[in-house]
N, C-alpha and C positions, 0 to 999 in steps of 0.2 A: 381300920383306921390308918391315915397316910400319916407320915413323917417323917420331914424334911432332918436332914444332918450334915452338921462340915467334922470331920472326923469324929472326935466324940463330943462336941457340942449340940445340943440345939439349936437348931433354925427354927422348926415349925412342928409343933407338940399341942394341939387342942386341948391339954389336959390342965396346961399352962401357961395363961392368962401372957408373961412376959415374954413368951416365945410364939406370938404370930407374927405372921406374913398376910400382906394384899394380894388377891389375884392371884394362887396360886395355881400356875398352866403346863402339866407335864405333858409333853408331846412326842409321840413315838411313833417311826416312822420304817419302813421294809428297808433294811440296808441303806441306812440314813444315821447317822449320830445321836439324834433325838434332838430337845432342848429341853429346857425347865428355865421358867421365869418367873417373879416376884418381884412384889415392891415389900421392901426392907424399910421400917418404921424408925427415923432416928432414935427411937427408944429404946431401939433392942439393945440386949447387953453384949450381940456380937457386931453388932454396929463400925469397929474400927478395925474387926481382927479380918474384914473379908479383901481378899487378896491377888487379883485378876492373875490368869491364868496358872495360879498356885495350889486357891483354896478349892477343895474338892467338896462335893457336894450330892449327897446318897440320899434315894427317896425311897422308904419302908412303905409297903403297906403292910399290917400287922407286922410282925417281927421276920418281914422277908425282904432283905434288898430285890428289888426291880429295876432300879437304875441307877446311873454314877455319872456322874462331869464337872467339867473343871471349870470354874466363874469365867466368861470373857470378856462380861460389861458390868460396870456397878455406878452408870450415870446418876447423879443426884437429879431430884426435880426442883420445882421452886423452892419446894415447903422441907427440901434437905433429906428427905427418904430417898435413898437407892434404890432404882431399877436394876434389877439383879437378873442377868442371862447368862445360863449355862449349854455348855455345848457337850452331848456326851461321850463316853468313853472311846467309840468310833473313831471320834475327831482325832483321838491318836495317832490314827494311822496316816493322817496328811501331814504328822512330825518327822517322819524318816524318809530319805531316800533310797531308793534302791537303784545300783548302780547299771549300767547298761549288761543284757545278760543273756544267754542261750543255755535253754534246759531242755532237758528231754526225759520222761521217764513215766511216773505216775500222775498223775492228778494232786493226789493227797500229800504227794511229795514235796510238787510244788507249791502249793499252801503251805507246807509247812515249810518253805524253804523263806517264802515273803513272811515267812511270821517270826523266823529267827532273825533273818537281815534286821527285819523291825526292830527288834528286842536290843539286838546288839549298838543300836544310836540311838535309844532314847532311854529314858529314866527311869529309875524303878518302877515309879509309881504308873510308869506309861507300858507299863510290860505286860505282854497277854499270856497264859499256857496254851495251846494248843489245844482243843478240842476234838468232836467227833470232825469227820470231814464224812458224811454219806451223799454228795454231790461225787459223780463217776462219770466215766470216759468208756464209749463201748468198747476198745479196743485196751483200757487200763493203760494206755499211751498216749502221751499230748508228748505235742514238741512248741515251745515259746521262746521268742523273744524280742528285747526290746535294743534299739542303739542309742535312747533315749534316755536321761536320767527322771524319772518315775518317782512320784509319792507311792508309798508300799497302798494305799487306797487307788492311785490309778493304775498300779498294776493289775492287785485284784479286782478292780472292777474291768477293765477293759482285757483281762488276758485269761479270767476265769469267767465271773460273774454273765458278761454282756454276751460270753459264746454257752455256757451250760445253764444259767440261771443261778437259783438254788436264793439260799439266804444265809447273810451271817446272824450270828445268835452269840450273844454275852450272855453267859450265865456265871452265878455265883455260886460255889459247893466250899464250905469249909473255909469261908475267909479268903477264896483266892478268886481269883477272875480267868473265865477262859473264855477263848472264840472259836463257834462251831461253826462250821460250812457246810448246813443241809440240805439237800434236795427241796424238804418241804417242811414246814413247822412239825413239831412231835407234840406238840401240847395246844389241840384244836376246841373248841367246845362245839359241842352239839344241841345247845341254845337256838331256839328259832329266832330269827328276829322279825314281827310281823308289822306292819303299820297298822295302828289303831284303828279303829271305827269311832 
């Protein structure tokens, strides 16, 4: 069962008739932010606490966070229900910049060097731990840099990403939020998937 949360309220709770949403669309994408959208019933009882680019917004299935973003649209329609679009936790990383720079050293070093810049200009709530990094360098040497000033997302994507591949991964352990930088997904299914007859 999915459900929708802005901290510890309810959004969207099937169990609970005053806590629905229209249309609800989570969309998840390979080294992408995601999104999540809804249309928001002037009925609901959080109707006036939603708060663009403030309120956060966490999608359970059973008792497991899967995803987190922060509101960035809450357009009314005719009929006064908001259209409710969230961009996820990703989107982060287009908040900081990272200053013009020359590194040299590990791979992992460097991730984790774009992941403290990060940390250090933005918000708590916008702060990652550091993860596994199993994306590598045949020689365990890279040399980068930029003369450029850089969102810590178009660094990593253009100074890691666009030359080794690999994927970022949010995962949640214990209440905190980290970002991984894999080679390749660790958690595959072996599911066929076949087209019907």
């Amino acid at each position: 069962m999915y459900q929708i949360n802005m901290g510890d309220s309810y959004i969207f709770d099937m169990r609970d008739m005053q806590y629905t949403v229209a249309d609800p669309i989570l969309t998840r994408k390979t080294n992408h932010p995601g999104s999540l959208s809804f249309i928001l019933p002037v009925t609901h009882p959080a109707y006036n606490n939603i708060i663009k680019l403030k309120s956060i917004m966490s999608v359970y299935r059973d008792e497991t966070l899967i995803w987190e973003g922060r509101v960035m649209t809450d357009d009314q329609n005719i009929g006064l229900d908001k259209a409710i679009l969230c961009e996820g936790v990703l989107g982060y990383l287009y908040d900081s910049i990272i200053r013009p720079f020359t590194y040299q050293g590990s791979l992992e070093g460097f991730f984790a060097k774009l992941i403290n810049e990060h940390n250090a200009h933005v918000n708590e709530e916008q702060r990652f731990i550091l993860g596994n990094v199993t994306v590598t360098d045949a020689n365990d040497y890279i040399s980068r840099s930029s003369q450029s000033y850089l969102s810590t997302w178009e660094a990593i994507k253009s100074r890691l990403i666009d030359t080794y591949g690999g994927y970022l991964v949010v995962r949640y352990v214990d209440g905190l939020r980290y970002l991984a930088y894999f080679v390749d997904y660790t958690n595959t299914s072996t599911h066929v998937v076949q087209y019907g007859e």
